[in-house]
PLY file of the C-alpha trace (Angstrom):
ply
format ascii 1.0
element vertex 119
property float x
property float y
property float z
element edge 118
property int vertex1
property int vertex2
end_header
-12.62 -9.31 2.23
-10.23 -9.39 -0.86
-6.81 -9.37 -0.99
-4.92 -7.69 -4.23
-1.32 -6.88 -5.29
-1.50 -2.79 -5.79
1.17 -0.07 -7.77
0.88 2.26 -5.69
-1.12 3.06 -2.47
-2.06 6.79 -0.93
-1.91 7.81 2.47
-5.53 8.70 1.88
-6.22 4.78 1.33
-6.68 5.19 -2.90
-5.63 2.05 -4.74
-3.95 2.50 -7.85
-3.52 -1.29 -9.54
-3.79 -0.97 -13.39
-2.36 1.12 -15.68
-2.98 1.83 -19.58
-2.22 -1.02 -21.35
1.16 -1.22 -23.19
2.55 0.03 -19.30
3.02 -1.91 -16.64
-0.16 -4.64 -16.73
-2.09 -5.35 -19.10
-5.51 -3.66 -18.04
-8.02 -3.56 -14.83
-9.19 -6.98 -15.04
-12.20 -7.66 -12.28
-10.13 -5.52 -9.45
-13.05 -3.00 -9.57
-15.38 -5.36 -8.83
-13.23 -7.00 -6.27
-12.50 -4.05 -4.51
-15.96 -2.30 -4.47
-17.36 -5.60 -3.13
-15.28 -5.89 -0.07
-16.06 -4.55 3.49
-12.20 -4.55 3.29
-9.45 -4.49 1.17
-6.03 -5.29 1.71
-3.25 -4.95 -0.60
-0.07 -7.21 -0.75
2.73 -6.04 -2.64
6.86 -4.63 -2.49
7.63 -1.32 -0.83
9.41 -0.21 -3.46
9.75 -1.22 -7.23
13.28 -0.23 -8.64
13.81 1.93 -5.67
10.74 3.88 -6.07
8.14 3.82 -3.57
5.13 2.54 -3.79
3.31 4.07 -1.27
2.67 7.40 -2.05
0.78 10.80 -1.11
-1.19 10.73 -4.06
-1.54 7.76 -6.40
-0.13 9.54 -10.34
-1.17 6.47 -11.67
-5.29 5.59 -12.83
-6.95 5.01 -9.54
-8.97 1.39 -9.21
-10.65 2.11 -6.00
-11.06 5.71 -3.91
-10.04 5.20 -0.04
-11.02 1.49 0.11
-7.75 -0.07 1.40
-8.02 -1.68 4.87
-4.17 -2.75 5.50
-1.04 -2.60 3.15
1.65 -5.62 3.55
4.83 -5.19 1.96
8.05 -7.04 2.31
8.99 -4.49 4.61
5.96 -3.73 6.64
2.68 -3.66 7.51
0.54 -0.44 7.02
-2.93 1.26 7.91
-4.29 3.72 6.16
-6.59 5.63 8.74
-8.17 8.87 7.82
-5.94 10.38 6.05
-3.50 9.45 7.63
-0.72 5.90 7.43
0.21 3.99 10.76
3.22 1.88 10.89
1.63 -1.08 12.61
4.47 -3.37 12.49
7.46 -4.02 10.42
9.39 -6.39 9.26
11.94 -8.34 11.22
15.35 -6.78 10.71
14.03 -3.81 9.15
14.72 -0.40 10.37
11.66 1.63 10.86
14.62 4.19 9.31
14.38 2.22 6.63
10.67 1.55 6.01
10.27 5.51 6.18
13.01 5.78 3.62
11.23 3.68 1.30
7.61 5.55 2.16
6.57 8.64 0.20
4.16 9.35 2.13
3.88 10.24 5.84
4.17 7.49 8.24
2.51 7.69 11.74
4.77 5.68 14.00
4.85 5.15 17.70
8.58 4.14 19.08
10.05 2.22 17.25
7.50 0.45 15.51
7.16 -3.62 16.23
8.56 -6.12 14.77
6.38 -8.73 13.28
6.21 -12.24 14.77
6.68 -14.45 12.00
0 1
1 2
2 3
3 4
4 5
5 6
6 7
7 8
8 9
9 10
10 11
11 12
12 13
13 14
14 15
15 16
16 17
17 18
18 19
19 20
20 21
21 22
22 23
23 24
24 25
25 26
26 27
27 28
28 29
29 30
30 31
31 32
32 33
33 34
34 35
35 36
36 37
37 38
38 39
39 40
40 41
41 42
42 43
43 44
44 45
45 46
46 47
47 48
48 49
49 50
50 51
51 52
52 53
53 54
54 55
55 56
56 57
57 58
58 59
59 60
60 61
61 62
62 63
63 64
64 65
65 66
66 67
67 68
68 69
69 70
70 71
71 72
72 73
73 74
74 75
75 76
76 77
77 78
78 79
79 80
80 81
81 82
82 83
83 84
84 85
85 86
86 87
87 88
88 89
89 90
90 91
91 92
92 93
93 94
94 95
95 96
96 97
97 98
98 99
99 100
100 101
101 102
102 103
103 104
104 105
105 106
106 107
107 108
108 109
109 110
110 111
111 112
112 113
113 114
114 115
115 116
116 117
117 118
């Protein structure tokens, strides 16, 4: 298992975590490795960076790993990717599921209202 901070994250599961350098990081680093190594791969990171999501239909930027992430945490919520498909699994407390889909570009699978984590 690894965990890794990601830029964006597909509702296909791609991880997107380096950009050309000069961007926003300074290059791939060993995430590669890390990721193709794991039996699974969750990414830690914010929902949204300047009020623009991060978790996206299709990754636009260089892709680090094809369908390998297990579970997305954000400050906002907890995702799976499944299929090709993203389930709300819980979310944050005092967050809206409103809110969390607001912040989503992608579709969000969500049954009720979505639970609240127990922190």
């Amino acid at each position: 298992m690894t965990v890794l901070g990601g830029l964006q994250v597909d509702e296909r599961g791609d991880l997107a975590n380096w950009v050309v350098p000069g961007k926003m990081v300074p290059g791939m680093g060993g995430a590669m490795d890390l990721v193709a190594g794991a039996n699974r791969v969750v990414v830690a990171m914010v929902h949204t960076q300047t009020g623009v999501p991060k978790i996206v239909s299709d990754c636009t930027l260089p892709l680090t790993a094809e369908r390998r992430v297990s579970l997305i945490v954000t400050d906002m919520a907890m995702i799976e990717p499944f299929e090709a498909d993203l389930i709300l699994r819980e979310r944050a407390p005092g967050v809206p599921v409103e809110e969390v889909k607001t912040a989503t570009a992608a579709t969000l699978l969500i049954d009720g209202d979505g639970p609240e984590m127990q922190l």
